[in-house]
N, CA, C and O atoms as a GROMACS GRO file, in nm:
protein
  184
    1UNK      N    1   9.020   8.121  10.680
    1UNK     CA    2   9.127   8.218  10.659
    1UNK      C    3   9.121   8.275  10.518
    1UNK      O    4   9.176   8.382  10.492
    2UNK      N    5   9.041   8.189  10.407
    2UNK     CA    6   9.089   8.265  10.301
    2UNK      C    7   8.968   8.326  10.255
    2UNK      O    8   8.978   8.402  10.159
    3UNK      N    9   8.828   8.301  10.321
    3UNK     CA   10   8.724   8.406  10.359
    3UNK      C   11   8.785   8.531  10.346
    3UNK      O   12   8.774   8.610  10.252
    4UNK      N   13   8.890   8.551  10.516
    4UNK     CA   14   8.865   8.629  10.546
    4UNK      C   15   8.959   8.741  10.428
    4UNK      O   16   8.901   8.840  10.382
    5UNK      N   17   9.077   8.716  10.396
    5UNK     CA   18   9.224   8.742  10.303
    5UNK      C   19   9.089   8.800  10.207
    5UNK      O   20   9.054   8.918  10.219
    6UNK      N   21   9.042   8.738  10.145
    6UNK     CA   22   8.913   8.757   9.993
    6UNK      C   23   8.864   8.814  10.054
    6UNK      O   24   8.781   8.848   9.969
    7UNK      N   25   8.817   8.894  10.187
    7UNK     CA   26   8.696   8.953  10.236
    7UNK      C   27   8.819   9.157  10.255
    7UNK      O   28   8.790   9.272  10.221
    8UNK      N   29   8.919   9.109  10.310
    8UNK     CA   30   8.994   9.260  10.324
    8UNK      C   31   9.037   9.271  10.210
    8UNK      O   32   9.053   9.390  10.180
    9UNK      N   33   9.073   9.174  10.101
    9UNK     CA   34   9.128   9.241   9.952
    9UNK      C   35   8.990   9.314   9.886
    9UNK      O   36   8.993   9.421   9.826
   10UNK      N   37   8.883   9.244   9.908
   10UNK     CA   38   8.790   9.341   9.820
   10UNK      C   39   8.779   9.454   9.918
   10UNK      O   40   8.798   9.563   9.862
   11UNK      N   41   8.753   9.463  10.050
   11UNK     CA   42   8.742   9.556  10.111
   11UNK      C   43   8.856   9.736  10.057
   11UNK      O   44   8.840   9.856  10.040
   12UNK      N   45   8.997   9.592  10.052
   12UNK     CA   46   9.105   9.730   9.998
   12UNK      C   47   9.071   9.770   9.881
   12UNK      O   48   9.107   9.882   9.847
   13UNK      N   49   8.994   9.689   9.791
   13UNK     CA   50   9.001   9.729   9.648
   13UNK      C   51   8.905   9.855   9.619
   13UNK      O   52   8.908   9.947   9.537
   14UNK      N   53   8.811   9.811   9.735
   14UNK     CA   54   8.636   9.945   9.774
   14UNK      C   55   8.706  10.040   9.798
   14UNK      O   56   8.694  10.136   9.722
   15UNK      N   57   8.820  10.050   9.925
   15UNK     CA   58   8.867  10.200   9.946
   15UNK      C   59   8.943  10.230   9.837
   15UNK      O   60   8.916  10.346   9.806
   16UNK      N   61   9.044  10.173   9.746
   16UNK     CA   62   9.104  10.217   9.685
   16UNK      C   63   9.064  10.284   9.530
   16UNK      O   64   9.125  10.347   9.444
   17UNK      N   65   8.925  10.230   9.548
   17UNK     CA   66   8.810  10.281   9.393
   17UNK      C   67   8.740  10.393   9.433
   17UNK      O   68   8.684  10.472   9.357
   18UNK      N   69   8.744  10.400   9.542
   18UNK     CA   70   8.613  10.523   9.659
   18UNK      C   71   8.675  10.648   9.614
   18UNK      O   72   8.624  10.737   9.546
   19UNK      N   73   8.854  10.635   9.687
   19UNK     CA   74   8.960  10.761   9.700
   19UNK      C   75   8.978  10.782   9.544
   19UNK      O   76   8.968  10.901   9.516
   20UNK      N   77   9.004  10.689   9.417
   20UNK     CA   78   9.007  10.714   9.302
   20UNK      C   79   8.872  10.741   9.240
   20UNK      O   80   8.878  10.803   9.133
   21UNK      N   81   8.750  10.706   9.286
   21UNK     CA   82   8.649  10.805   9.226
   21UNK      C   83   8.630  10.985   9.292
   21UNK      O   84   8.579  11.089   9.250
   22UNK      N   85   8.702  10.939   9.412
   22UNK     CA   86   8.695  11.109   9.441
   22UNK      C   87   8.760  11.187   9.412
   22UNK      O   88   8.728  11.305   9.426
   23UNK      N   89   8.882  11.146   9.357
   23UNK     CA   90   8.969  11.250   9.335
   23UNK      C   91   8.928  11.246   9.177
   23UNK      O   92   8.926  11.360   9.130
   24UNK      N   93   8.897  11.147   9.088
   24UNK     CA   94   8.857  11.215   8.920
   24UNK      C   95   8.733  11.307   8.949
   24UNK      O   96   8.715  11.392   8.862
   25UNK      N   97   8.630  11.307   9.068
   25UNK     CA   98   8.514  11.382   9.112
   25UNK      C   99   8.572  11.525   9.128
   25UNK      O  100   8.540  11.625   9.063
   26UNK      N  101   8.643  11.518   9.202
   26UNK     CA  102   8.697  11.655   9.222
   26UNK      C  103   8.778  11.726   9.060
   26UNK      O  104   8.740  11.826   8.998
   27UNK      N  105   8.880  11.645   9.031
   27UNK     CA  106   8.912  11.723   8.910
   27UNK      C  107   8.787  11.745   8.774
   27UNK      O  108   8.795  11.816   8.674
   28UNK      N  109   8.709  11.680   8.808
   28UNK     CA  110   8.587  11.686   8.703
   28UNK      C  111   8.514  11.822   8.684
   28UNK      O  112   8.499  11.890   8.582
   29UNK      N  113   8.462  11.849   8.840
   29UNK     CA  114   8.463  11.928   8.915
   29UNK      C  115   8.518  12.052   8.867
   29UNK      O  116   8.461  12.124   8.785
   30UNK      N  117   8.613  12.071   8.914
   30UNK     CA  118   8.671  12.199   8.903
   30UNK      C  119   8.640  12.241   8.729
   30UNK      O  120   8.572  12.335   8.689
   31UNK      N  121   8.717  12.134   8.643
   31UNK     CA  122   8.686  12.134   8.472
   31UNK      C  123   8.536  12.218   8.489
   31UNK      O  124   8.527  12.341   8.501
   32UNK      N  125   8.422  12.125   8.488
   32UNK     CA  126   8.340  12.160   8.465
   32UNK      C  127   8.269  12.283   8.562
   32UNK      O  128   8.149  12.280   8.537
   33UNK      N  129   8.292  12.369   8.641
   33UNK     CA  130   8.252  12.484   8.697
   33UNK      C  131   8.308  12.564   8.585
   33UNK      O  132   8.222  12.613   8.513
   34UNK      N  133   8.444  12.590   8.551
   34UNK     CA  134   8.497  12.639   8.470
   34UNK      C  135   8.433  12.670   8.369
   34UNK      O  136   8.405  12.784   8.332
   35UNK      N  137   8.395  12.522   8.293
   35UNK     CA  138   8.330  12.523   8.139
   35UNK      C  139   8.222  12.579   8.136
   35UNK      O  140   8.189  12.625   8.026
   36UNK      N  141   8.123  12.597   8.258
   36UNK     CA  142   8.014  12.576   8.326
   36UNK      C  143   8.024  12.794   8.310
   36UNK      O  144   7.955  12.860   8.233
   37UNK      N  145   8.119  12.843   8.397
   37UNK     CA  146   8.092  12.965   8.392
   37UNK      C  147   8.146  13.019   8.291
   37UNK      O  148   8.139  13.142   8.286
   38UNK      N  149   8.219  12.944   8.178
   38UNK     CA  150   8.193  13.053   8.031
   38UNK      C  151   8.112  13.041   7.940
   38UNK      O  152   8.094  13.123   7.849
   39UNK      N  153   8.030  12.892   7.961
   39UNK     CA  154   7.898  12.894   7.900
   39UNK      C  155   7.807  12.977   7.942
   39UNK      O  156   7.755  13.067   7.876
   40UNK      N  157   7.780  12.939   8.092
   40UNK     CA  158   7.665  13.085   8.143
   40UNK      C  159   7.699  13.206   8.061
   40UNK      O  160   7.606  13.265   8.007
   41UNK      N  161   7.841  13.257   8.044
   41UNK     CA  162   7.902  13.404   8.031
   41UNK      C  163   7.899  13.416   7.893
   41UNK      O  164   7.927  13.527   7.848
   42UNK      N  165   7.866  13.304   7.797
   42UNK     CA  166   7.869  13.338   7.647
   42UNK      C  167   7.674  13.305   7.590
   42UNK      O  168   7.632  13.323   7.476
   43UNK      N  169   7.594  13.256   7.708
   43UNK     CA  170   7.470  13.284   7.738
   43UNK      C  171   7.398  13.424   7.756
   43UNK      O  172   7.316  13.484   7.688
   44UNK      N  173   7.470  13.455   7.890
   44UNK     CA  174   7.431  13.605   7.911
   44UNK      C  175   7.476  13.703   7.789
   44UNK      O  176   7.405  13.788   7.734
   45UNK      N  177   7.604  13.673   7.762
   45UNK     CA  178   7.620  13.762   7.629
   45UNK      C  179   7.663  13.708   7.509
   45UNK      O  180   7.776  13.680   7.470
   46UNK      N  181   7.546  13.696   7.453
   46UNK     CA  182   7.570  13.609   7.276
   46UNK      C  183   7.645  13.679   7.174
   46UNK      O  184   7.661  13.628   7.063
   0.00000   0.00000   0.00000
């Protein structure tokens, strides 16, 4: 029984690091497209 208790807490702890790496992925994301197209835009024009 306490296999199994130690086997779904890490399990919850995997989904709950998965959904919190995706969502800093996504806001990273968005940041960096951003930063991403006024660098290109201060590239193309120096």
């Amino acid at each position: 029984m306490d296999i199994l208790r130690i086997g779904l807490g890490l399990v919850g702890l995997w989904m709950v690091w998965q959904v919190f790496k995706v969502f800093k992925n996504l806001s990273k994301n968005s940041e960096s497209d951003l930063s991403a197209s006024g660098s290109s835009n201060d590239e193309t024009h120096p």
